[in-house]
N, C-alpha and C positions, 0 to 999 in steps of 0.2 A: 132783831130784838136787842133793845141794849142792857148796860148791866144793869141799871137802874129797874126795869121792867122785869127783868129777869129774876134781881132778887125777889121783889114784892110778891113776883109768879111763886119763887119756892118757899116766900113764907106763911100765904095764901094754902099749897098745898101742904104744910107741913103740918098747921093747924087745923085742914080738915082732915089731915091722918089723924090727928091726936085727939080731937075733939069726944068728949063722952058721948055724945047723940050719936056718931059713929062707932064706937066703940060697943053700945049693945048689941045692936044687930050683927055685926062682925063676929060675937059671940056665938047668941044667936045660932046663924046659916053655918057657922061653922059648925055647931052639932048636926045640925040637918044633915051637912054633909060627912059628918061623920057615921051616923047612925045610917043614911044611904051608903056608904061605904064597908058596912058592918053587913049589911044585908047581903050585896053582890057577893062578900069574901061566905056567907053562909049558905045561899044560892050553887058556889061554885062545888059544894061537895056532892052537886048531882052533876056537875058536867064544866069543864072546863073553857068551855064554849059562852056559860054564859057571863063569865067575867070579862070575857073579847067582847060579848055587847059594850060594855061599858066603857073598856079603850077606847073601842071604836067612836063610841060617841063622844068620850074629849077629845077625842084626836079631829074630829070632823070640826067641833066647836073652838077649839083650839086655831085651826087652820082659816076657817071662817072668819074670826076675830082679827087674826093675823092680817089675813086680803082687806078686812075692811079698813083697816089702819090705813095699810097702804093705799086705799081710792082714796083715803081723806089726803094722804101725803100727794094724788094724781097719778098714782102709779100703778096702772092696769093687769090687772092679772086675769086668766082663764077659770072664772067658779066654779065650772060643772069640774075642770081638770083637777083641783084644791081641794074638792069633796071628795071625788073618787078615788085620790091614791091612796087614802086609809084605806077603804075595802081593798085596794087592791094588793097593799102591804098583809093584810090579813089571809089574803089568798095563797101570799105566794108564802107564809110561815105555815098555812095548812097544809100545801104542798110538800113543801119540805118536812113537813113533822111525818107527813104519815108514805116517805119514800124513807129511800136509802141516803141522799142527801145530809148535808149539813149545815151549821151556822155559817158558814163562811158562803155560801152556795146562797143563802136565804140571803144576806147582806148586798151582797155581789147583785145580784135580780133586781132588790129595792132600786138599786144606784143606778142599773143600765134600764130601768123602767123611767128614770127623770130622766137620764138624757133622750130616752127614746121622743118620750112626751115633750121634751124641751123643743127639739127638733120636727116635730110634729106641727108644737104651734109657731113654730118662728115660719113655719112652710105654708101653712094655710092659708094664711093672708094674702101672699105673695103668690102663692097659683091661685087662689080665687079672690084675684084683686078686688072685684065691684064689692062681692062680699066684704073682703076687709077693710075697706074703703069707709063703709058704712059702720063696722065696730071701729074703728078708729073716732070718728065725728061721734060713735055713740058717747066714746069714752074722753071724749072730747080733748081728743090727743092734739098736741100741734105741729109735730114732726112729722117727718115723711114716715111712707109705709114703710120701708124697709127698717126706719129706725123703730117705729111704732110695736112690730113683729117681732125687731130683739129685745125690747124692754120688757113686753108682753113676754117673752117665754121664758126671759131671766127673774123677772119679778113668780112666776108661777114655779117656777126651779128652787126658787131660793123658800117660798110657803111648802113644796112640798119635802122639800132639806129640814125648816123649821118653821113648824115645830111637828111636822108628821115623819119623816122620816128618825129620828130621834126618837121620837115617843114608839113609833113600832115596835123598839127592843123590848118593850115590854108585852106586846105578842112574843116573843121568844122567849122571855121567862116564864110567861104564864105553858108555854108548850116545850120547856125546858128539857122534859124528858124525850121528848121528840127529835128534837132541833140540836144537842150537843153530840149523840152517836160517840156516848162514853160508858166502856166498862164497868167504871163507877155508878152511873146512872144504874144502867141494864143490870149490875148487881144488888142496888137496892131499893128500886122502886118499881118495887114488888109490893104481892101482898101478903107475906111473910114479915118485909119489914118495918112496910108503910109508910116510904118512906115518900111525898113528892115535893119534888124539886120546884118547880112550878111554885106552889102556894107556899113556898121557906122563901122563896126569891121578891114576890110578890110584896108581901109579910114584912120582910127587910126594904122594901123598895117605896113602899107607902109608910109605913110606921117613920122612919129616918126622913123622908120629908117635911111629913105634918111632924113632926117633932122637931124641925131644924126651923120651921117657919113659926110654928109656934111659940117657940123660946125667944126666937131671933123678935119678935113683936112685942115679948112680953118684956126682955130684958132692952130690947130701945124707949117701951113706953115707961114702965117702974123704974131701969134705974139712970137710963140717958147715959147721957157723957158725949164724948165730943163726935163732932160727924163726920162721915169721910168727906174728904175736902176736893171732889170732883163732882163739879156745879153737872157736869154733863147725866150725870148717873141720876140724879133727879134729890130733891132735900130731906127726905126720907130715910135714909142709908146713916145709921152710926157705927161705929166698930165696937161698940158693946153689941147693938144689934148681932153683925157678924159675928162675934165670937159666942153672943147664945147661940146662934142658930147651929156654930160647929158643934159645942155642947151638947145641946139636944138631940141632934143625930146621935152622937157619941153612944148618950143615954139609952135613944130607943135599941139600939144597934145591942147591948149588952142586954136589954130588957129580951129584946128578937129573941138570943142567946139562950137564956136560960129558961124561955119559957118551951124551946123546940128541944132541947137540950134534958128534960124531964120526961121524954117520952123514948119508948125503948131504943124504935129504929134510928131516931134522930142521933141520940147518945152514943151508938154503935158505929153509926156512920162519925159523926166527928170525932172520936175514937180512934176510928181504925187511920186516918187522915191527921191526927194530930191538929187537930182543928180544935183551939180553944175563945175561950172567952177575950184573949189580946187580940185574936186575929178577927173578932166580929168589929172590936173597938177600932181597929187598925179599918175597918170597908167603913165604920158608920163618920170616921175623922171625913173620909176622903166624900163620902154622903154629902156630908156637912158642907164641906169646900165647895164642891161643882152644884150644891144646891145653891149655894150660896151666888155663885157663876153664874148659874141661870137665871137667876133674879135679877143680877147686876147688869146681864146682858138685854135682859128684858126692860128692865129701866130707860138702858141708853137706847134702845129703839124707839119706845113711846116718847124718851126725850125730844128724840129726831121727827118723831109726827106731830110732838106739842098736843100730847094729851096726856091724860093720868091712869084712867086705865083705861082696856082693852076693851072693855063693854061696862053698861050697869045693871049687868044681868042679876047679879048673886051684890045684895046689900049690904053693906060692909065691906064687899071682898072685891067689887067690880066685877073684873068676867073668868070666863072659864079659865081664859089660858092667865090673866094673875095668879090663882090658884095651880097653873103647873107649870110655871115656868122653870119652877127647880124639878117638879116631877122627870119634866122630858130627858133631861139630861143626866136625871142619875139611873134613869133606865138601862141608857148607855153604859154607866159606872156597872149598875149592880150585875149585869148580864158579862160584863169582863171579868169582876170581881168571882163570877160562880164559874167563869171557864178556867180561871183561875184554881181553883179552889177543888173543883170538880171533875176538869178537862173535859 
């Protein structure tokens, strides 16, 4: 593509970011999904379990979205393998929560579960050659098997790396009280003091994204300004954007603060921890940043497929994993930030 082609591309897509016709709906499915999102966190005070439905199911939509890009890029991956290691990320945080085990023991599993699977499929082909013969031509590869077999297991390595192995952490904050095996925990989440870790984590973990992508669209659309000037990350990206979007974290982050913070146990607990309102502001800054990461990295991938987004499932928003591309990565953040915080 040349630069000539190239510009025209991101001024094409710039102004169908920007366009009003776009701009309602985007509105719109965003309450949808806000008000779906209001529901599961109200759902979750009979059972913790059923907020893992709903991981579970962006993380499967997410992973999906992900592999289809790459067929469009020609790059083969294993579907049944792509959909199943979310359940199976889910499995091994149930295991862990309800043993003697830890977060580091839950981590550790996820990662020797892709290479198991990696090496699974790079093998399959290869001892049942006719077999792989035939998904090769399906997938209308033009290398050899053996090359066919390692792109196949590194392309399904790298979908279940991102955006599911990532997004899982948030199976371990939703089972936070499980999965840390700290004094801290075991002293207050009780029901004396009410206190769960799980739904503070959560709480902080959604609130600072849709706050960091929401500012971050609202302050590139109202007040503009200059864009960041790496053509690869797609024409969309300003740095007013960027720095609403670290603001708005910031916001929700101190918002998170004081509304867990009016309640006995909560108060008690960051109390007795010296846990204040700088140090919420201090998790929602770094929200902001790796939300912002996430997006940026999620750009320069769809860049590299030459598409805009990921699906046109959700109108206005394109597909699932648009909508969490910063999620997945501040799961990572927030579940550091509470070992941190909580041990």
């Amino acid at each position: 593509m040349g630069k000539k082609e190239e510009s025209n591309e991101n001024k094409s897509v710039s102004a169908t970011i920007n366009t009003p016709a776009n701009f309602g709906p985007r509105v719109l499915w965003g309450a949808i999904i806000l008000a779906v999102l209001v529901a599961f966190f109200a759902l979750r005070i009979l059972s913790a379990y059923v907020f893992d439905v709903l991981i579970a199911a962006l993380m499967v939509a997410c992973a999906l979205e992900v592999e289809n890009v790459l067929h469009k890029m020609n790059r083969p991956t294993h579907t049944v393998i792509v959909a199943l290691y979310p359940i199976l990320c889910f499995l091994i945080t149930l295991l862990v929560a309800n043993s003697e085990a830890n977060a580091g023991i839950c981590v550790l599993s996820m990662v020797l579960a892709i290479l198991v699977l990696g090496v699974i499929i790079f093998a399959f082909p290869l001892i049942f050659a006719k077999l792989g013969r035939k998904q090769k031509d399906r997938d209308e590869y033009k290398g050899s098997l053996i090359s066919y077999s390692f792109t196949k297991a590194i392309n399904t390595m790298f979908v279940c790396l991102w955006p599911s192995f990532l997004f899982a952490f948030a199976f371990m904050i939703n089972h936070y009280d499980g999965v840390s095996l700290s004094s801290v925990v075991n002293a207050y989440s009780t029901a004396e003091m009410g206190v769960n870790f799980g739904l503070l984590g959560l709480v902080l973990l959604f609130a600072t994204t849709m706050f960091a992508d929401t500012c971050a669209m609202l302050a590139g659309r109202f007040i503009g300004g200059p864009k960041i000037s790496l053509a690869k990350l797609g024409p969309g990206k300003s740095w007013t954007g960027l720095i609403g979007g670290i603001v708005g974290a910031c916001i929700a982050s101190i918002i998170v603060y004081f509304i867990f913070n009016a309640f006995y146990g909560y108060s008690t607990l960051f109390a007795s921890l010296g846990i204040n309102v700088g140090i919420f502001l201090l998790g929602g800054l770094f929200c902001g940043i790796f939300n912002m990461a996430g997006d940026i990295f999620s750009s320069f991938f769809k860049r590299r497929a030459v598409v805009k987004d990921f699906s046109q499932l959700i109108p206005g928003h394109g597909g699932i994993m648009d909508r969490c591309n910063g999620l997945l990565v501040n799961s990572v953040f927030v579940f550091i930030f509470f070992i941190i915080l909580f041990g």
